[in-house]
Steps between C-alpha positions, in 0.01 A plus 500: 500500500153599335552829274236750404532659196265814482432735234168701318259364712661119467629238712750254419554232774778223476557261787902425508473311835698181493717307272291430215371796202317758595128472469272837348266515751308825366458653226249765483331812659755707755438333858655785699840571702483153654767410794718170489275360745193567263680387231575147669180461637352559159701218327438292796182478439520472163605134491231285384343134638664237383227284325437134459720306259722760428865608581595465909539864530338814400532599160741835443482650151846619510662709235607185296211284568584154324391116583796487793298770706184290435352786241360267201386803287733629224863567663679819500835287348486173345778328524518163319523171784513806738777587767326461873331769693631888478690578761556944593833618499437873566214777544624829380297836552597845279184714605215397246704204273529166733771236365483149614799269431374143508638167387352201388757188449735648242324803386515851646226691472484904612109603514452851457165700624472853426236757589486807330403836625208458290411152658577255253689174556774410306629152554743269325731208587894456383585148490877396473602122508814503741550078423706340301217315295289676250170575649169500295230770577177397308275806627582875687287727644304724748261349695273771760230330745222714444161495811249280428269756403694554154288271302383684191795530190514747208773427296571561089438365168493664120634439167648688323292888409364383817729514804431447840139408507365414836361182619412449913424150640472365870743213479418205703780246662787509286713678310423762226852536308558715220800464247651683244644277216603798263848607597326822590151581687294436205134675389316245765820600796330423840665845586357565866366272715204643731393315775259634761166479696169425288406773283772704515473798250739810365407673833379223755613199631828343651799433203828328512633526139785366368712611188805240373788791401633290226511540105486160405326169583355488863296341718214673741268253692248525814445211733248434738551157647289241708781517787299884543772707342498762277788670253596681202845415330711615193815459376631438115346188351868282458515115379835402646774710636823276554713708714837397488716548864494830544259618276226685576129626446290760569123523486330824361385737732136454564307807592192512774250728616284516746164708441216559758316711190497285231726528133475846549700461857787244299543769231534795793826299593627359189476851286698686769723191543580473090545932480767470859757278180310619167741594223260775391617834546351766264138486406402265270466616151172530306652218253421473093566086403545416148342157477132534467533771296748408182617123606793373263405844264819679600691776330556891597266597243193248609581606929591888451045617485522271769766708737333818341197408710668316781663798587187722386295335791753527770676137475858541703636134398485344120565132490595299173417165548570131297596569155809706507794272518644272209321332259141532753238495273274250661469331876679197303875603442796719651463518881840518636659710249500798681655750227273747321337352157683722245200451265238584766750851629770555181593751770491289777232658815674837527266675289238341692606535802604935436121523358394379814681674738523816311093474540569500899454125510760255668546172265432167622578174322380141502724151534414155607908394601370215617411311184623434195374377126603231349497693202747755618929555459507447858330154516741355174785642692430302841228227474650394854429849636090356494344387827329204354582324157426678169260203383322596855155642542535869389194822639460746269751345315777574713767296739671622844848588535662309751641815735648283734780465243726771585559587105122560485507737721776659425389517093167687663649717788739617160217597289264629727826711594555630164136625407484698873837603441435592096158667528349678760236253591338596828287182527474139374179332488645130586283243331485124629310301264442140535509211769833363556378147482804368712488335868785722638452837468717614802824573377309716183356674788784568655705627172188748411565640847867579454476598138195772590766593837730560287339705241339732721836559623678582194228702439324674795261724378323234231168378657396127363129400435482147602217336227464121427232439252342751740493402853618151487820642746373758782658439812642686752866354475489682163353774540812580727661501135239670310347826516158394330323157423296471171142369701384310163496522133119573503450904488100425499424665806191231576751301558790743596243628841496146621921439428605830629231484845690129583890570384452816752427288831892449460642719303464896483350661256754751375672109380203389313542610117120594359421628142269662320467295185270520197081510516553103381746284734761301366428180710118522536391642192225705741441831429557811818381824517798752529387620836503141651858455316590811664398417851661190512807573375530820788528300786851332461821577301296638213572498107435456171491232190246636268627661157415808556518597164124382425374675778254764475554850588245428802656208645850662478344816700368241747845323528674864539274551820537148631860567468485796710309347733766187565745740559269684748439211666778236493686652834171396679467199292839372579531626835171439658267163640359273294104470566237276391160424607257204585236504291155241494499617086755287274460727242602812679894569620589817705877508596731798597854656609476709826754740607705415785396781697164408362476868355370355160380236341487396099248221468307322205110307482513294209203293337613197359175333433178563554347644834249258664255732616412892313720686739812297556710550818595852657876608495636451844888511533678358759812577665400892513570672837166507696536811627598717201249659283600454087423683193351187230494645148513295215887476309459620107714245274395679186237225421199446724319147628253355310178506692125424423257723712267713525676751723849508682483498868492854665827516659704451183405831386727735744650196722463450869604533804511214760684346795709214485264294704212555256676425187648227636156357670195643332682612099357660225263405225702463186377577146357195317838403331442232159683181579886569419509856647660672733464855703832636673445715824713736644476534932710810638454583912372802532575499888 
């Protein structure tokens, strides 16, 4: 039988005819209600020639291509000295989610493909070995024939202040394979794999991007091969995997869409796909962070000016990071000795903790359970509790806990336990610091999973930040376990625009944790205006980590109406369409969130370098509704753009009014903004 799988303007074709695996024969734009006899007739003709010294019969990328089907590209499952050709079992339909029950020699495999409401693909493979021999699998994964015409890739690099920069190449014959080594994504994770037709852009072109929904080490590769196929594949990067009899594997879910629009089209089904399962259910807090702003310089006496004017400028959430737990004094000692530092809080974090909520704040509080110092009571207690020797390469000066030891986990799940139970800590910023520097990172992965299950339900109403060095661990396995990622540990917002406009392709904004930090950043020693640090930090999960204390009286009025303004905006912020536009200028950026009735529209141009020519591009939004008429006013953040110019354009004075068409086709001059500047516009319908 030959199912069609249909959903937001997507088709999803898998030919089930016979007895071997199925075989994706579309995956792509909707082709209509087609009948059975369309259906056959189109996968009919869909087998290929059968070309000179090749196999005697026509090549079918099945689900589990490998070297017994004739597929010489990278296989779906490796299995060491291999087990014959896959044979189907069973075909099994539950409206959008088709299950396929396969077997090759000894192994059992159940393929599952998924379509969403939202039209992206889910797909995985369970693999059980049902023999009496142990069985060796040496690779798993995804693999997705993609049309010829996919032949452009953008895929991710960084370091680490730098995440997910972009780099695009046209890949010849062969395959372009990227692994993670670091027992988590890493700064340089691949991330998402776009593949698509030449030049595609935010709004134009053809996509098929892939995302690997996995925390630790994976694998993500595209393959174009000189047998004239094409395909994208995923799964978690593994060495070996004995599995006993009986045993069994399962591949992360890897996560497709489809996009006749461009990036802008793959975030229109992933952002409503992530908020149909998000954890996030209250609006997220305008969010003070300690760090940046004191570092190891804790006491109630150094932090109480600092919740003073926290909760002066309308922060809701107050978050103590590293330093507060025993014997912290430095990034060298103590991790894993989760108990308050007696010298540090003589009274332990009640105090603390009243002064902030008595202020209207919530508390928040940082750990890294993960790790542990060698220096630390924990570490002399149970050297064997460390995931790699103690004489081992240490990262930051710091080892991994094993938590595939049951005791590990327990000792963490236990103290965790006790400081939600203790205090009333509404959030933990959960820290993830170094490289784990081991081959096998699956069972770690695994344990992290349960332990973060199971603290979330011990304690339901706690929302976890999910930070690794910054954003060395976004992915969308856990964000189903965290209720906001930490993008990177740069708050320059140069670099920040260029972070934040990337992470969102995938992941929504109300996730993506943005502060306003001081005039100098941290990691770049480059110096912002306040109203570029402002606009930056708007357009995501916005905060602070600036001491606030050495702030002038003007800067604190200007964070007092940028505070107002998050709030007046977030619902549309965290609700609405992400938008961003083509432009010819590299130094120009103009990006956006869009209702979903398309009644109103928050969107940002940003300079972050020099304009080419004297008048640099026009605003022009996309994604408005064409036939609506808006309101464009600039948004006051208490600290205006920097600009160098004779005179503003006209329009700025009172606003304008214009159609959707017209903003979206012709724009708007903009005022001549100095490189690393923004201007924040308001849209409203006025029809």
């Amino acid at each position: 039988m030959i199912h069609h799988l249909r959903a937001a303007g997507v088709s999803l074709i898998v030919d089930a005819r016979g007895a071997g695996v199925p075989a994706l024969l579309h995956w792509g734009a909707d082709l209509g209600d087609l009948s059975h006899d369309d259906l056959s007739t189109l996968a009919d003709t869909l087998v290929p020639a059968i070309p000179p010294s090749s196999i005697d019969e026509p090549l079918r990328l099945t689900l589990l291509p490998d070297l017994a089907d004739g597929w010489s590209g990278r296989p779906a499952l490796g299995i060491a000295r291999g087990n014959g050709r896959a044979r189907l079992d069973a075909v099994e339909r539950d409206g959008s989610r088709l299950t396929v029950s396969s077997r090759i020699g000894d192994l059992a495999v159940v393929s599952t493909l998924v379509l969403t409401p939202e039209g992206v693909l889910l797909a995985r493979h369970e693999v059980r070995n049902d023999g009496v021999t142990p069985v060796a699998l040496v690779s798993a994964g995804v693999v997705l024939p993609l049309p010829d015409r996919a032949v452009e890739l953008l895929d991710f690099t960084g370091r680490w202040a730098r995440e997910r920069s972009p780099q695009r190449i046209r890949p010849g014959h062969g395959a372009w394979t990227r692994e993670s080594r670091h027992g988590r994504g890493g700064h340089d994770d691949a991330f998402l794999l776009a593949a698509g037709t030449p030049g595609f852009g935010f709004r134009v072109g053809e996509v098929w991007a892939t995302h690997v929904a996995w925390s630790g080490d994976t694998a993500a590769w595209f393959e174009r091969t000189a047998l004239g196929r094409t395909v994208v594949g995923g799964g978690e990067r593994i060495g070996l995997v004995e599995l006993e009899p009986g045993e069994g594997y399962t591949t992360p879910t890897l996560v497709g869409a489809w996009s006749g629009h461009g990036l802008d089209g793959v975030s229109d089904r992933l952002h409503p796909w992530v908020r149909s399962w998000s954890t996030i259910r209250a609006p997220r807090p305008l969010t003070l962070n300690t760090w940046e702003a004191v570092y190891f310089d804790q006491s109630l006496e150094r932090l109480q000016p600092l919740i003073d004017r926290a909760a002066d400028v309308g922060v809701e959430r107050f978050v103590l990071d590293d330093g507060w737990f025993l014997g912290r004094r430095d990034d060298r000692r103590a991790l894993g000795d989760w108990t308050v530092d007696p010298g540090t809080w003589p009274q332990g974090l009640t105090p603390l903790i009243e002064s902030v909520r008595s202020a209207g704040m919530e508390f928040g509080l940082w750990v890294e359970p993960e790790m542990v110092s060698l220096d630390s009571d924990l570490a002399r207690a149970h050297p064997d509790w460390l995931l790699s020797p103690a004489d081992g390469m240490t990262w930051r000066w710091q080892h991994v806990l094993d938590l595939s030891q049951e005791p590990v986990r327990a000792h963490l799940f236990e103290r965790l336990d006790a400081l939600l139970s203790q205090h009333p800590i509404a959030f933990l910023k959960w820290d993830h610091n170094r490289d784990l520097l081991v081959d096998d990172t699956h069972a770690q992965v695994v344990a992290l999973y349960g332990l973060l299950d199971d603290l979330r339900a011990a304690h339901p109403g706690v929302e976890i930040e999910s930070c690794a060095s910054g954003g060395a661990r976004i992915d969308l396995e856990m964000l189903r376990r965290t209720d906001r990622v930490w993008a990177s540990d740069t708050n320059d917002p140069l670099e920040r625009q260029a972070v934040q406009r990337w992470t969102g392709v995938l992941v929504p904004p109300e996730y993506v944790g943005s502060h306003l930090g001081d005039a100098h950043a941290h990691t770049t020693g480059r110096a912002s205006s306040l109203s570029f640090r402002l606009a930056t930090a708007l357009f995501a999960s916005a905060g602070i980590e600036w001491d606030l204390t050495r702030a002038s009286e003007e800067e604190l009025s200007a964070v007092r109406i940028w505070a107002d303004a998050y709030r007046l905006y977030r619902g549309l912020l965290h609700t609405g369409r992400t938008v961003r536009a083509d432009l010819p200028e590299p130094g120009v950026l103009v990006h956006g969130v869009v209702s979903p009735d398309g009644r109103e529209a928050l969107a940002a141009y940003v300079a972050t370098d020099g304009a080419e020519a004297a008048l640099p591009p026009r605003f022009a939004l996309p994604g408005l509704d064409a036939g609506r008429r808006y309101k464009i006013v600039p948004v006051d953040l208490g600290a205006s753009p920097l600009t160098l110019q004779d005179a503003p354009p006209p329009w700025l004075a009172d606003g304008v009014t214009l159609s959707g068409s017209a903003l979206a086709t012709v724009g708007l001059p903009m005022p001549l903004l100095l490189p690393g500047n923004a201007l924040v516009l308001s849209l409203t319908a006025v029809d």
